[in-house]
C-alpha positions, -999 to 999 in steps of 0.1 A, spaced: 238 392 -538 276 400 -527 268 383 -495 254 351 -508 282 344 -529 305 350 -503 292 333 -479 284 299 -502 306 300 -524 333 318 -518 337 307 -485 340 271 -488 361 274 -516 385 292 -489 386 274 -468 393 244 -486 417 263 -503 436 271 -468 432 238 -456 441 219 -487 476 208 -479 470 203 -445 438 176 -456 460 158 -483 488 147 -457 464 131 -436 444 95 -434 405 96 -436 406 136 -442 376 148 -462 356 182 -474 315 185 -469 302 208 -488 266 215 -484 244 225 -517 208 224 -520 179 211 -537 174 249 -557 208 239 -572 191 216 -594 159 236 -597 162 271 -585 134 293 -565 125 325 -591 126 346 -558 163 339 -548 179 334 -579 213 342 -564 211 317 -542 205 289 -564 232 297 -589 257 298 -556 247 265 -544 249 253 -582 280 268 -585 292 248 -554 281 217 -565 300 222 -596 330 230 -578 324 198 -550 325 176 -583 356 190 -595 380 192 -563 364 156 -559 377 146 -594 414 165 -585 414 154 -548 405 113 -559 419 90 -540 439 114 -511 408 134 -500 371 124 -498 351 152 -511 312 145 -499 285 168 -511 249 169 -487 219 178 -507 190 188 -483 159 197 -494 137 230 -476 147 228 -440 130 246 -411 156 274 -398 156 308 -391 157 317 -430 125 298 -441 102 313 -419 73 319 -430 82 304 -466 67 272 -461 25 274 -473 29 236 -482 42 224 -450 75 206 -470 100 222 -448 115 196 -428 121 199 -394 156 210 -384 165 182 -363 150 152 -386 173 166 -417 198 164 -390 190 125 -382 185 117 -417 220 129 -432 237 110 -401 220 83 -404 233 86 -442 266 87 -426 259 60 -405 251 37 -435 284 51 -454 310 69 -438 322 84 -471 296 87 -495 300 108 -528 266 127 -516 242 124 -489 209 134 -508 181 142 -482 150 125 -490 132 161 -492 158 171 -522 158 138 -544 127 158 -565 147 185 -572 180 164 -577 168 148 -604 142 165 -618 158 172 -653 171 137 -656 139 121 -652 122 148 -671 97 165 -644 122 192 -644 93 219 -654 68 207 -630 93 205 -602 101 242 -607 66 251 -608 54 233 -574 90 246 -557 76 283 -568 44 281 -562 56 270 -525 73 307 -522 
C-alpha cells in the first residue's frame, strides 16, 4: 500500500514540487500527470490503487487551478493497458495494446498540444460513469473483469 502511494502519488507531487519554479519561469512549460480509469470507478481488488490515482486527479485539478495561465497542467486518463502489471488480468480481452494507447494519446496531442486531459477512448466508461448514471454497472463489469 506504502509503495503505491508513493510511487503515484507522492511521487508526482515531488516532483512537481521540485520543479515548480523552474516550470513557471518558462514559455510552453507544462505537468502530465497520468491517472486512470479506476480513479473514477475503482477495482475492489486494488483498492489502494484507485484511491492514489483519484487522489492524483484531484491534485492535477488543483495545481491546474493555482498554476492557470503560467503552467499547463494536462491530466491522461487511460483505460486497462496491456503491460507487465495486467498480465493475466484481462478475461474480457479490454486491455489495450501498449502501443495503440501509445498512438491514441499522441495522436490526442497531435489534435491539441495542451489539452486539459487526454481521455483514452478505453477509460471514457469509467470517466463518466457517475455523471451519466451507469456508475453501478460500470463497477460491476470492471470487477467482474478481475
Amino acid at each position: 500500500m506504502e509503495e503505491t502511494i508513493t510511487t503515484n502519488l507522492l511521487g508526482p507531487i515531488r516532483l512537481t514540487n521540485a520543479l515548480i519554479d523552474h516550470l513557471v519561469g518558462r514559455q510552453n512549460a507544462a505537468i502530465v500527470n497520468v491517472t486512470s480509469g479506476l480513479a473514477f470507478v475503482p477495482l475492489v481488488a486494488a483498492p489502494t490503487y484507485g484511491a492514489s490515482k483519484a487522489a492524483i486527479h484531484s491534485y492535477t485539478v488543483c495545481l491546474r487551478e493555482a498554476l492557470k495561465h503560467r503552467v499547463e497542467v494536462i491530466e491522461v486518463v487511460p483505460g486497462p493497458v496491456a503491460t507487465e502489471i495486467n498480465r493475466g488480468r484481462d478475461n474480457l480481452g479490454g486491455n489495450q495494446p501498449l502501443e495503440e494507447f501509445i498512438d491514441e494519446v499522441l495522436t490526442q496531442f497531435e489534435k491539441q498540444p495542451t489539452p486539459t486531459e487526454i481521455l483514452v477512448s478505453r477509460s471514457a466508461g469509467a470517466r463518466f460513469a457517475e455523471r451519466d448514471g451507469h456508475f453501478e454497472h460500470v463497477l460491476q463489469l470492471i470487477n467482474t473483469r478481475h
